[in-house]
GUKEVEX-669936 format. One record per residue (C-alpha): x, y, z; residue in one letter. Coordinates in steps of 0.05 Angstrom, whole numbers. Last residue first. Layout:
BEGIN
- X,Y,Z,A
...
***
This chain:
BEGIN
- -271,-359,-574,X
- -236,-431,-562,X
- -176,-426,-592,X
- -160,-371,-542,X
- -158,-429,-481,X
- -132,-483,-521,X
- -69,-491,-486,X
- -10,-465,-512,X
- -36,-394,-542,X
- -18,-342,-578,X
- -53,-285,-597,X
- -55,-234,-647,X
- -102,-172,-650,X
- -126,-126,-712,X
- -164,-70,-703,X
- -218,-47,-751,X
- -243,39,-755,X
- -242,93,-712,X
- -304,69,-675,X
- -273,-3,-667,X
- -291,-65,-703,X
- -237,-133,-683,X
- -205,-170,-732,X
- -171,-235,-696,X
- -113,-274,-708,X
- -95,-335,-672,X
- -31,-372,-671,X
- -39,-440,-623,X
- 24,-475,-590,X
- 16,-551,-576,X
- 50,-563,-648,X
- 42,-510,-686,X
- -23,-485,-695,X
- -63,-433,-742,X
- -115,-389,-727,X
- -171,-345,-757,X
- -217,-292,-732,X
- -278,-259,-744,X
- -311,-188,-722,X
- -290,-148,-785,X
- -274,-195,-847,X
- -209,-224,-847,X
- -153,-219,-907,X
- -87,-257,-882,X
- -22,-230,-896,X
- -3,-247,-823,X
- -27,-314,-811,X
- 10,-328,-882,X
- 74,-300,-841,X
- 75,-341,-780,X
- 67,-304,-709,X
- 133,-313,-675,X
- 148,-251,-654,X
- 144,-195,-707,X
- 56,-185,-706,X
- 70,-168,-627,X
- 38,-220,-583,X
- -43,-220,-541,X
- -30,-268,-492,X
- -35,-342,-462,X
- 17,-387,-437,X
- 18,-458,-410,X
- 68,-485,-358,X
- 99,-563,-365,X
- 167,-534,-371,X
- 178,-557,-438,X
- 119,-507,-450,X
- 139,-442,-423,X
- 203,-453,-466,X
- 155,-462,-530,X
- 107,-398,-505,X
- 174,-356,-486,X
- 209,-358,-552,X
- 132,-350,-585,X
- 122,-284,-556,X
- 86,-253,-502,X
- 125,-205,-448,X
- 101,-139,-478,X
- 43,-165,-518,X
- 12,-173,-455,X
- 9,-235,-407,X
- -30,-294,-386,X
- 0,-352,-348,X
- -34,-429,-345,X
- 1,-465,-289,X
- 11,-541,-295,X
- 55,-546,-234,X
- 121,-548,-273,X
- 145,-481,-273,X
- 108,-449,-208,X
- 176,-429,-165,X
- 195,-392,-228,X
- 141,-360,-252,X
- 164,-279,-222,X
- 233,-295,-256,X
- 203,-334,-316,X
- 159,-270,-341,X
- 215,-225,-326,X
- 250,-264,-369,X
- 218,-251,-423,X
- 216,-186,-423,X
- 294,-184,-417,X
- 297,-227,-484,X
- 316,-306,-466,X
- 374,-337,-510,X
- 379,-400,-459,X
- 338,-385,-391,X
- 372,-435,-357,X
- 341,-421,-291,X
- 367,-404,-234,X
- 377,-330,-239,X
- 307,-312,-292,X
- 323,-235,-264,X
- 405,-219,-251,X
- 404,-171,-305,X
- 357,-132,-274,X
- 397,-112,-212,X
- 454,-96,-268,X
- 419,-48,-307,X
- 386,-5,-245,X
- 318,-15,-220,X
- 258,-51,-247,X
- 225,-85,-181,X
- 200,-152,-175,X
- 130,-191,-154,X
- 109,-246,-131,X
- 34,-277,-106,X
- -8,-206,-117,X
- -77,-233,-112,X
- -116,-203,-165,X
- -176,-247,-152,X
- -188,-295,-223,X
- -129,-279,-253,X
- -88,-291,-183,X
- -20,-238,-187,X
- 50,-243,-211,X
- 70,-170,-212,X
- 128,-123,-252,X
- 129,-59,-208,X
- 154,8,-242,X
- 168,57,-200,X
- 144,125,-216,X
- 114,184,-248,X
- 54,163,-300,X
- 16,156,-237,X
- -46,128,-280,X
- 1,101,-337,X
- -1,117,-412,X
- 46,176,-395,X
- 107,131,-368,X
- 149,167,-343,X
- 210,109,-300,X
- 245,123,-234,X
- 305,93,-236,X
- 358,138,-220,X
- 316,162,-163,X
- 295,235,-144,X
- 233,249,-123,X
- 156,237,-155,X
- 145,170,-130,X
- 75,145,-162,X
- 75,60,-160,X
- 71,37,-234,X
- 52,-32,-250,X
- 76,-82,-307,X
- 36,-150,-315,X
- 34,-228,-313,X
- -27,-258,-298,X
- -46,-334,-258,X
- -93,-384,-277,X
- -80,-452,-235,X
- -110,-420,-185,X
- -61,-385,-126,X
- -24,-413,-67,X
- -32,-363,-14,X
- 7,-339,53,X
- 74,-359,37,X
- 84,-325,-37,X
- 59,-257,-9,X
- 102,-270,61,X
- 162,-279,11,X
- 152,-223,-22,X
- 133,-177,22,X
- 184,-195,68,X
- 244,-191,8,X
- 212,-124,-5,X
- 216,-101,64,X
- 283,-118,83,X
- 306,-98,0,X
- 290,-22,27,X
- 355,2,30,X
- 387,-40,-13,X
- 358,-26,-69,X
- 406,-4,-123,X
- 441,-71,-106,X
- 509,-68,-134,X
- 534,-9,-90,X
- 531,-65,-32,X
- 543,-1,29,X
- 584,-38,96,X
- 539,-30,147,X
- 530,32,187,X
- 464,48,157,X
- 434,-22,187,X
- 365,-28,159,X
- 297,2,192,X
- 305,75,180,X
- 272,129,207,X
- 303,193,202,X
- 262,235,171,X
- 198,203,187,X
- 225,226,265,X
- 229,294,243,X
- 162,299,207,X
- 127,264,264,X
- 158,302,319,X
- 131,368,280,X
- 62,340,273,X
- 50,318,340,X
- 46,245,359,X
- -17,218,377,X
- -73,228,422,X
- -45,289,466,X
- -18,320,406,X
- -88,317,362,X
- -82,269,306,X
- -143,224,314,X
- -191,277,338,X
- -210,299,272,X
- -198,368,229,X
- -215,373,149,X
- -274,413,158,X
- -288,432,235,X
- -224,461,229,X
- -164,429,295,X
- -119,402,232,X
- -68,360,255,X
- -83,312,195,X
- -97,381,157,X
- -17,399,163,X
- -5,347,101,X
- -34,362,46,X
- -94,343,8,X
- -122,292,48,X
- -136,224,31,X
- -155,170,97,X
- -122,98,75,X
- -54,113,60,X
- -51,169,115,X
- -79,115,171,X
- -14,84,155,X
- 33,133,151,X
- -2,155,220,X
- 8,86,252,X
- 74,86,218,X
- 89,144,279,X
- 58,114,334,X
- 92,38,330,X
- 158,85,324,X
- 139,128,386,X
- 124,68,427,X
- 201,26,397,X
- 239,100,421,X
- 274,154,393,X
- 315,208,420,X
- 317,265,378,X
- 329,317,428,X
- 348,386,388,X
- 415,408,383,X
- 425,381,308,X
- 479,393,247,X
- 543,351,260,X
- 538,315,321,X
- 466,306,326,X
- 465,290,260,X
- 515,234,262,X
- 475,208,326,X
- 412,205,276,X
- 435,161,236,X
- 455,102,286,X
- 386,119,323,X
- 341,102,265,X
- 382,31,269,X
- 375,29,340,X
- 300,41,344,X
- 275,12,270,X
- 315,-55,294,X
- 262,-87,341,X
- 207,-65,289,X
- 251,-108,228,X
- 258,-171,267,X
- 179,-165,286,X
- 157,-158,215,X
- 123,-115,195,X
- 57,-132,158,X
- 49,-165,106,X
- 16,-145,40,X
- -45,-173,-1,X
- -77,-128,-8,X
- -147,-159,15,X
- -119,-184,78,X
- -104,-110,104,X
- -37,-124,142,X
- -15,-158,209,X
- 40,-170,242,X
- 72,-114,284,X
- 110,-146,343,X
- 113,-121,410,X
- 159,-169,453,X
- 153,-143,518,X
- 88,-172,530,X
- 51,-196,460,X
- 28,-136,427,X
- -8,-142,361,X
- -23,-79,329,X
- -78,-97,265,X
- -95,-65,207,X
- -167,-80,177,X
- -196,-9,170,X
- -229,-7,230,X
- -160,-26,264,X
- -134,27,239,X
- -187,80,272,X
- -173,40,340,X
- -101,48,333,X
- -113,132,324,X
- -150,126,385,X
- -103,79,431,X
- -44,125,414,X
- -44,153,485,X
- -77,83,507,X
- -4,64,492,X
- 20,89,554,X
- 89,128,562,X
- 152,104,612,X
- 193,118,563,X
- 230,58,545,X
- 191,21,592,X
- 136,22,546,X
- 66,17,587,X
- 14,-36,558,X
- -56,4,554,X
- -93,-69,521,X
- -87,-79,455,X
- -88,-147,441,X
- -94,-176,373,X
- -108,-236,340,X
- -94,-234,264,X
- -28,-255,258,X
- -27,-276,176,X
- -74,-310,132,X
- -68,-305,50,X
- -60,-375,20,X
- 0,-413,23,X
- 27,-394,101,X
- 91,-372,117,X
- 64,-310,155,X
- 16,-345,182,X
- 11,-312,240,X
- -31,-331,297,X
- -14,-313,366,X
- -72,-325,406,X
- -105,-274,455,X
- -93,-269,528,X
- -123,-209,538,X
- -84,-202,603,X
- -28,-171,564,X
- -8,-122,620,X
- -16,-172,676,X
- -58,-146,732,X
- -13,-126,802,X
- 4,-168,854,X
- 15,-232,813,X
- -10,-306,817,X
- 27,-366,777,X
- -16,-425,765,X
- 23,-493,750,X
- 59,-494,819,X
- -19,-513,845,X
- -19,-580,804,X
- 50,-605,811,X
- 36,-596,892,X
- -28,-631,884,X
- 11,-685,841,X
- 57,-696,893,X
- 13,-693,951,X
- -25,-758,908,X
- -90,-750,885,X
- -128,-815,903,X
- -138,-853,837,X
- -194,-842,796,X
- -194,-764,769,X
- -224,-698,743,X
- -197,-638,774,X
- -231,-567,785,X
- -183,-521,776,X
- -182,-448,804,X
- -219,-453,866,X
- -220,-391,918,X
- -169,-406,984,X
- -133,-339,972,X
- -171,-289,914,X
- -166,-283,849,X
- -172,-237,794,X
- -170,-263,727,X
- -123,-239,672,X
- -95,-306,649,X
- -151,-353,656,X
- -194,-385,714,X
- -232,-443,724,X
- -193,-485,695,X
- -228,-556,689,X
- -179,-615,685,X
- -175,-685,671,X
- -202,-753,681,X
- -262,-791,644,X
- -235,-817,592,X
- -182,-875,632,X
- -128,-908,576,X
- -101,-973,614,X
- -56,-971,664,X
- -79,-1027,695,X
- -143,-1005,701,X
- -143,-984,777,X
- -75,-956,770,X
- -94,-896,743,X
- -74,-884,663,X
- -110,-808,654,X
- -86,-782,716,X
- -21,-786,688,X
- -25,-752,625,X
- -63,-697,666,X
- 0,-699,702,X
- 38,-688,636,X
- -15,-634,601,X
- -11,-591,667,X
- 63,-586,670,X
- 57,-565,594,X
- 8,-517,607,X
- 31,-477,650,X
- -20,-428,677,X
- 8,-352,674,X
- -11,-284,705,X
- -71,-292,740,X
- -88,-239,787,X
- -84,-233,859,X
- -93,-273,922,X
- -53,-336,938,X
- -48,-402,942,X
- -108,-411,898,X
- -155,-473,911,X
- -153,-539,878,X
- -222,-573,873,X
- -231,-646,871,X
- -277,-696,831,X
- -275,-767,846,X
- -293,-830,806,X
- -301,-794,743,X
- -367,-795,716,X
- -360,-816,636,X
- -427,-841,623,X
- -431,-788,567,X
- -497,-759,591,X
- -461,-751,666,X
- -395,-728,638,X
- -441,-670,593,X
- -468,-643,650,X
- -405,-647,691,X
- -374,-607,632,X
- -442,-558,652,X
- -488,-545,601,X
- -516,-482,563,X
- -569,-505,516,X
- -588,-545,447,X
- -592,-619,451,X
- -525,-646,414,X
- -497,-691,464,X
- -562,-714,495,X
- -592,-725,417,X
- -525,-769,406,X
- -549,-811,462,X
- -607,-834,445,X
- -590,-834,368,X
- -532,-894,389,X
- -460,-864,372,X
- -438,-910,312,X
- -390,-865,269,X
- -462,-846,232,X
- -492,-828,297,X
- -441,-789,314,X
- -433,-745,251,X
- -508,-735,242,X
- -506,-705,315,X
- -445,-658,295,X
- -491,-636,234,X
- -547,-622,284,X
- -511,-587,327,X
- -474,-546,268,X
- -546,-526,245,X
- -558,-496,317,X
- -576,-429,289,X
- -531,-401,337,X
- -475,-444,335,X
- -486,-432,248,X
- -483,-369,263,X
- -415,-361,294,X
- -390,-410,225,X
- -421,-353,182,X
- -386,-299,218,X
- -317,-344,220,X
- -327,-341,134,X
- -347,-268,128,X
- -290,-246,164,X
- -244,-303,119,X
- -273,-271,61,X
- -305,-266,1,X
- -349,-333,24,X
- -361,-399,-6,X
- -314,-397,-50,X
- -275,-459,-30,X
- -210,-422,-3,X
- -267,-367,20,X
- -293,-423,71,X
- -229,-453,87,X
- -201,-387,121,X
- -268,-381,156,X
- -256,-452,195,X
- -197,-425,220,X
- -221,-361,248,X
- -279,-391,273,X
- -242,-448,311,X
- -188,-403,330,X
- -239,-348,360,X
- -286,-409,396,X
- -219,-442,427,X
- -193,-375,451,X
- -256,-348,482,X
- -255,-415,526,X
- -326,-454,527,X
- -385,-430,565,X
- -386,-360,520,X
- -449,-369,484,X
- -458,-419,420,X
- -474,-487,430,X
- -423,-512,383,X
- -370,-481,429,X
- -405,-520,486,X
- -405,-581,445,X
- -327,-581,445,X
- -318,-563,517,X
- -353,-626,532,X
- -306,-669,484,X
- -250,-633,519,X
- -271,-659,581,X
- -276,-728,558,X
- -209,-736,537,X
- -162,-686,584,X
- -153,-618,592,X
- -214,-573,599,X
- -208,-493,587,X
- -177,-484,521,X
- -114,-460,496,X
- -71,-479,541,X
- -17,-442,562,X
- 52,-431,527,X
- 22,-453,462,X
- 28,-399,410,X
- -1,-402,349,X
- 34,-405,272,X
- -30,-413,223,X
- -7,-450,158,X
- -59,-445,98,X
- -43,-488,48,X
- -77,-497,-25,X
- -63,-565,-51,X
- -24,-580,-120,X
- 13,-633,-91,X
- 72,-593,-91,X
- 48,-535,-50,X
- 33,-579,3,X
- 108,-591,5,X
- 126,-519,0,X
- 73,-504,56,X
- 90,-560,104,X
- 168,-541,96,X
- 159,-467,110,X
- 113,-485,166,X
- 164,-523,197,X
- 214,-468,190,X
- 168,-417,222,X
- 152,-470,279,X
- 228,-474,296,X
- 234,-400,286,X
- 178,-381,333,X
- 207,-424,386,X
- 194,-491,427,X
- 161,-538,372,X
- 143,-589,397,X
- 87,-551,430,X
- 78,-537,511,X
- 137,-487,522,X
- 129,-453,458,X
- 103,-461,391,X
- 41,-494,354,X
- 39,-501,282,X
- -37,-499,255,X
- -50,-525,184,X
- -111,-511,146,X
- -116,-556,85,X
- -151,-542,24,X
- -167,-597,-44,X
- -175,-653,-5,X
- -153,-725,-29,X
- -149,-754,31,X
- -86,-796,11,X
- -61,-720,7,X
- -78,-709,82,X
- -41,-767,106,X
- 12,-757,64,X
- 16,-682,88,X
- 17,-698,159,X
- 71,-744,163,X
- 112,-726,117,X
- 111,-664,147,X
- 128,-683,214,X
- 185,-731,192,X
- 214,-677,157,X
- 208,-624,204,X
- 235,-677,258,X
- 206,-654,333,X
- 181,-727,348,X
- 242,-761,335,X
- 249,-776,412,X
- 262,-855,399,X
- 189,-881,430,X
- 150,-820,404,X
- 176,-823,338,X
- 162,-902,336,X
- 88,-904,332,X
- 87,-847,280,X
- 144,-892,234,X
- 94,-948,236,X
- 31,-911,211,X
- 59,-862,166,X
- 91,-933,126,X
- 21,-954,125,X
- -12,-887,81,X
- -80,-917,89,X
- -84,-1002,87,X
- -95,-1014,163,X
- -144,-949,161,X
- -124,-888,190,X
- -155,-858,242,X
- -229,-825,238,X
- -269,-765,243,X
- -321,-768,192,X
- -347,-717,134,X
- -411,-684,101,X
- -468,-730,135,X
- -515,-712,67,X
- -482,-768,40,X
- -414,-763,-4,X
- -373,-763,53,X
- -395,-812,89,X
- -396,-862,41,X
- -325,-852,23,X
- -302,-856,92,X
- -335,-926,107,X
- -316,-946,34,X
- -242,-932,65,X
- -262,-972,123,X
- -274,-935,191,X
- -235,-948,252,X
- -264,-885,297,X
- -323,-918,315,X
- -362,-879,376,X
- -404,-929,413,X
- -393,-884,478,X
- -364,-822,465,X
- -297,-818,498,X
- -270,-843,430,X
- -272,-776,407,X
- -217,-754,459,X
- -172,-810,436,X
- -184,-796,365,X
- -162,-729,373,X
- -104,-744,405,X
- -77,-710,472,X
- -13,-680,473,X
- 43,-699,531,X
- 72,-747,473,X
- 28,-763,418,X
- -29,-783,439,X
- -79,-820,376,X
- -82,-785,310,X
- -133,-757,254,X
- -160,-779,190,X
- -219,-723,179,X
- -256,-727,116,X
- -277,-663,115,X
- -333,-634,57,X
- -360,-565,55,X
- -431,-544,59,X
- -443,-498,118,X
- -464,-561,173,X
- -402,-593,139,X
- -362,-538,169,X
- -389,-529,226,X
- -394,-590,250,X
- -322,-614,222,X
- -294,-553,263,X
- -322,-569,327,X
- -293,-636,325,X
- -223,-613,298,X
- -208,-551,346,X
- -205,-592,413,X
- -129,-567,427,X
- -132,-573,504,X
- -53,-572,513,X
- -27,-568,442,X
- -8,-625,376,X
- 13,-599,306,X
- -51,-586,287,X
- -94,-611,222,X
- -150,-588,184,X
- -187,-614,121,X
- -220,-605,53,X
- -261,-630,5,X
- -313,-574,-34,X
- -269,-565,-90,X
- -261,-647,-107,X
- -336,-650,-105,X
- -357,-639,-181,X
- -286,-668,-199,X
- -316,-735,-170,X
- -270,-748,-105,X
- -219,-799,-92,X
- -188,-843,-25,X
- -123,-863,-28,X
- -99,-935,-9,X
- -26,-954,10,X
- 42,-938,-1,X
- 31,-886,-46,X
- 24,-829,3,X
- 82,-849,37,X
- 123,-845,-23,X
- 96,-785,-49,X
- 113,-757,24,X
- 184,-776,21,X
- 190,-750,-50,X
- 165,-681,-24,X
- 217,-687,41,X
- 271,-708,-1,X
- 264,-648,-46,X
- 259,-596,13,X
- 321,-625,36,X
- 327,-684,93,X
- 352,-676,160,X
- 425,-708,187,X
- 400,-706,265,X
- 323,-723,254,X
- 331,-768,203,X
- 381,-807,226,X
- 347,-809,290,X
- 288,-840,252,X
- 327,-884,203,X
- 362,-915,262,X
- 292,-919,298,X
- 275,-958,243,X
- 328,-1002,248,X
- 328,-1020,325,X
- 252,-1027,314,X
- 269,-1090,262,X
- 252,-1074,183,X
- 218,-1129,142,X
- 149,-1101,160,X
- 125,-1077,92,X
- 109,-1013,101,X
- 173,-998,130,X
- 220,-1031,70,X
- 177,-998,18,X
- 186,-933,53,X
- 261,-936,55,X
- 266,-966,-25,X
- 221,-913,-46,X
- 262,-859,-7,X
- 329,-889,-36,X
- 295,-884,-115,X
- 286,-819,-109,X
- 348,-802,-84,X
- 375,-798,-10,X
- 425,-737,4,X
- 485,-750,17,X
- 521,-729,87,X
- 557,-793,109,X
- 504,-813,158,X
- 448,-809,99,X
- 494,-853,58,X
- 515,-904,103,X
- 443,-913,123,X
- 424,-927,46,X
- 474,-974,55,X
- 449,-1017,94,X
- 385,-1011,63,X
- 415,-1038,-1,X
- 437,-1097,45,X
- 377,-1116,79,X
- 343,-1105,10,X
- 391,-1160,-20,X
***
């Protein structure tokens, strides 16, 4: 009978349905359970993988992998402090180890379940497992126990009884070329991280020509998916998007990478600059997610010192010899110095038969090292014939050299790690991996790409390179601007630069803004262009020509303006020892003219389309629609989360521009925000414009007989309805209507209410004594009145309430 329903839960998914609830349990009760042949769970795979899944499918996929086997649980004390990282798979991606020292040397808690190999990427188990005695197939009490001991966390695979159907579906991707499947990837991950039962999870997607994921889009929409999913369990997500189109450390291979590993948790600079950066970087985001530091700056400072203290060391040693490493051995590993990956090979008992060195073909600089060429013969060296095939730790590669490097003809640039002869073949492989140029690459400072700008807590592309890269648009240098970029960068903005491709990412973490985004830069050119051809052919003489170096220059000074206050605007160019500075001077920057007539006519939407007189904000929805959704991407807020009305001064002429004299700006736009009670993060957010753009707020939901204030409060809620979120509001939005829909909806309310919605009459007529307050309930929703002294004389203040929160004053 199961055979048969699953027959035609195939017919389904190839017809186009979509699986219910009940379809996904079926599927992953079949898979755990071993009644299903390969051939039909690689149809389910490929089915999968060609016909997709929605984002409910996905969520209910997950659940059901999660449920079908053991969990592991947490006291509510420690619940916080759990936490974990995972990657989608890179050449020389040793980020885990290195991260579970530091982080449990700093307090936190990381039960690591990782992988084996999965396709031309290496697993992390693998690599750990390079350490003689090391025991990566703990028991759940194994897990538990470690843990909640003073070790902090383990590295392990899943146990026989963990999230089972993850187990045989991840064995077959790889054998029917599912691997790429958003679905099946996220499923994947996030069921083995919520059987964890961590509270934070960093997640790294990988692009390019060595990830799964081959373009920015692909890992965009995979992060997407891993977010919204994480999202669902309640779990705070942070999804970094990095580029893998070389590898991100220096070793390649099992053993190696282990080495590399304890030389980051050394300290100094014997390990790759790349690893260390992504390794603090990451491990910082999880500090401040657990409140153990403001900010993610402070967090990757606090991991750097804890490789320099050598506390992570000595957590990294506690590790090993709890997973089984003898304490002889583990105090080798974890002795503090600068060693060698030979070094470390030697201690480890993992000497490779033969070590050879490859030697540049040419002389020049380093422009690119492939590392997906790299990752499959290093795939090969590690199975020689010798063992039959069999998994070899010792093998793999050394670069000696990175993008940027000078080198010269017949000088060694990998050192290689192997058992079997080398064949030509593989020499040849080997050598056609490094690519040598004439002159030094532009963007030799090869930093990662990391931009979470679909992320569920607040991290976007943060590494930057700003090396003099010369526009061929106009042949100018960016070191012209290099001084005013500098003075940005201070102030947490960051340019990132990536070859031709120059993409502004980043934005001040603590406002919570993107950046720009990259679509919108490539089209600030040739849509500012559009507008100003019809000037130049009605009105102008002047050369207006615009290009992408002078754009970059020019927000750079609208920018640096928001941040540095002067009263008007000629004493930015100022040359006065009072208000001048350096930053704005001609031969720096842009000059003050050019920057006033190219402000005029930028524009970063398409003028020439066809006008959508129903959206009063079409010309800047790009950017609002970015901020929003990068807002809601980056961070997954508390369960407490405010409501509110903000005012952003614009003094000219708009049809909506709101006075409001109560207000700071009191001329303006008004803002309604969705922001973290306890931080102020601003999570969503809309704009009151004309009639009919606010008559399309609460879309999507049946908001019944709603007011308009109230459904401002269910437009900016809407994606959190159901999660047990507690919102506080004003008077404004607050009334009973909205408390009892709130409330079906499994969200609580709080706020002070106006005496004429909802609040009962004999609450009303009430006589209370100064400083006291009284309160009635019906059902789950709580009326409280309170009598408050002020210098004038008593104020009165209602409340309501649906869960307990003002009852309790």
């Amino acid at each position: 009978m199961l055979l048969l329903d699953f027959s035609e839960l195939l017919e389904k998914k190839l017809s186009g349905e979509r699986w219910s609830e009940e379809d996904v349990k079926l599927l992953v009760r079949l898979v755990s359970s071993g009644r299903l042949s390969g051939q039909q769970i690689g149809a389910v795979l490929m089915l999968i993988f060609t016909k997709g899944m929605d984002a409910e499918e996905i969520v209910q996929l997950t659940s059901a992998m999660t449920a079908s086997g053991e969990t592991l649980s947490w006291p509510d004390s420690l619940r916080p402090l759990v936490v974990d990282k995972h990657s989608t798979g890179g050449v020389g991606d040793m980020v885990s180890p290195p991260m579970v020292a530091s982080l449990t040397a700093l307090g936190l808690k990381l039960p690591m379940i990782s992988g084996r190999s999965l396709g031309h990427t290496g697993g992390t188990i693998d690599k750990m497992e390079s350490i003689p005695g090391f025991n990566a197939s703990l028991t759940a009490e194994q897990m538990r126990g470690a843990v909640m001991s003073d070790v902090g966390g383990f590295i392990a695979g899943q146990t026989e009884a963990m999230v089972p159907a993850d187990r045989v579906l991840y064995a077959a991707r790889s054998e029917t070329a599912t691997i790429r499947s958003v679905p099946l990837i996220t499923s994947s991950i996030l069921s083995k991280k919520a059987a964890e039962g961590i509270s934070a999870l960093v997640m790294d997607v990988k692009f390019g020509r060595a990830a799964f994921m081959t373009t920015f889009e692909e890992a965009r929409i995979l992060a997407e998916s891993i977010e919204q999913t994480g999202r669902g369990y309640g779990m705070k997500v942070i999804v970094f998007i990095t580029e893998m189109e070389r590898p991100l450390a220096r070793c390649i291979g099992n053993a190696v990478e282990v080495a590399e590993a304890l030389q980051v948790l050394n300290g100094g600079d014997a390990a790759s600059a790349g690893l260390r950066e992504l390794v603090a970087r990451q491990s910082g985001c999880l500090l401040r997610l657990t409140g153990k530091v403001a900010t993610d700056e402070a967090g990757a400072a606090a991991v750097r010192n804890s490789w320099s203290d050598g506390s992570a060391l000595k957590a990294m040693r506690r590790i090993l010899v709890n997973q089984g490493v003898s304490e002889a051995l583990a105090d080798k590993l974890c002795e503090r110095g600068q060693f060698s990956v030979q070094e470390y090979l030697s201690r480890m008992g993992r000497e490779p038969l033969s070590v050879t060195q490859l030697s540049s073909p040419a002389s020049g600089f380093v422009s690119d090292i492939d590392a997906l060429s790299l990752a499959k013969i290093c795939h090969q060296l590690s199975r020689p014939e010798r063992l039959g095939g069999k998994l070899d730790h010792s093998t793999g590669l050394e670069l000696l050299v990175v993008k940027g490097d000078a080198v010269k003809q017949g000088s060694p640039w990998v050192t290689v790690y192997h058992s079997d002869p080398l064949t030509e073949r593989q020499r040849q492989g080997i050598d056609a991996c490094l690519q040598v140029t004439k002159e030094r690459p532009q963007d030799a400072v090869d930093f990662l790409d990391d931009s979470p700008a679909l992320t569920s807590d607040n991290s976007a592309s943060e590494y930057a390179s700003i090396d003099g890269e010369v526009d061929e648009e106009d042949g100018q240098s960016d070191v012209e601007g290099s001084q005013v970029e500098e003075a940005l960068i201070e102030n947490g903005w960051n340019f990132v630069q990536e070859g031709e491709d120059s993409r502004l990412r980043d934005a001040p973490e603590f406002l919570g803004v993107p950046g720009l985004n990259p679509d919108l830069l490539a089209q600030a050119p040739e849509n500012t262009m559009t507008r100003i051809e019809f000037f130049l052919q009605h009105f102008i003489t002047s050369d207006l020509t615009m290009h992408r170096n002078e754009v970059r220059k020019c927000l750079a000074i609208v920018l640096y303006m928001g941040l540095v206050k002067k009263p008007e605007l000629h004493m930015y160019w100022s040359t006065g020892d009072f208000y001048g500075g350096e930053y704005f001077q001609k031969e720096h920057c842009l000059g003050r003219d050019r920057f006033i007539q190219l402000l005029s006519f930028l524009r970063f939407y398409d003028c020439t389309a066809v006008n959508n007189h129903q959206d009063s904000l079409k010309k800047i929805r790009p950017f609002l629609d970015i901020a929003r959704g990068i807002c809601q991407a980056n961070y997954c807020p508390n369960q407490d989360v405010s409501v509110d009305e903000e005012l952003v001064m614009y003094k000219g002429r708009l049809i909506f521009r709101q006075f409001m004299p109560n207000k700071r700006a009191r001329f303006g736009i008004k803002v309604y925000c969705l922001t973290e009670a306890s931080t102020g993060f601003l999570w969503n957010f809309r704009v009151h414009a004309v009639k009919q753009d606010n008559d399309r707020f609460g879309e999507g939901v049946n908001c019944g007989n709603l007011s308009f204030s109230e459904k401002i409060v269910v437009e900016l809620s809407k994606d959190l309805l159901g999660l047990d979120y507690r919102i506080y509001c004003d008077s404004w939005f607050t009334s009973l209507r909205l408390a009892q829909f709130l409330l079906e909806r499994n969200t609580m309310l709080t706020g002070t209410v106006r005496v004429d919605r909802g609040i009962p009459n004999e609450l009303k007529v009430l006589a209370l004594q100064p400083i006291s307050h009284s309160h009635m309930r019906r059902g789950d929703v709580l009326a409280v009145k309170l009598v408050d002294r002020k210098a004038s004389g008593r104020k009165t203040v209602y409340l309501l309430d649906t869960h307990g929160v003002a009852g309790s004053t």
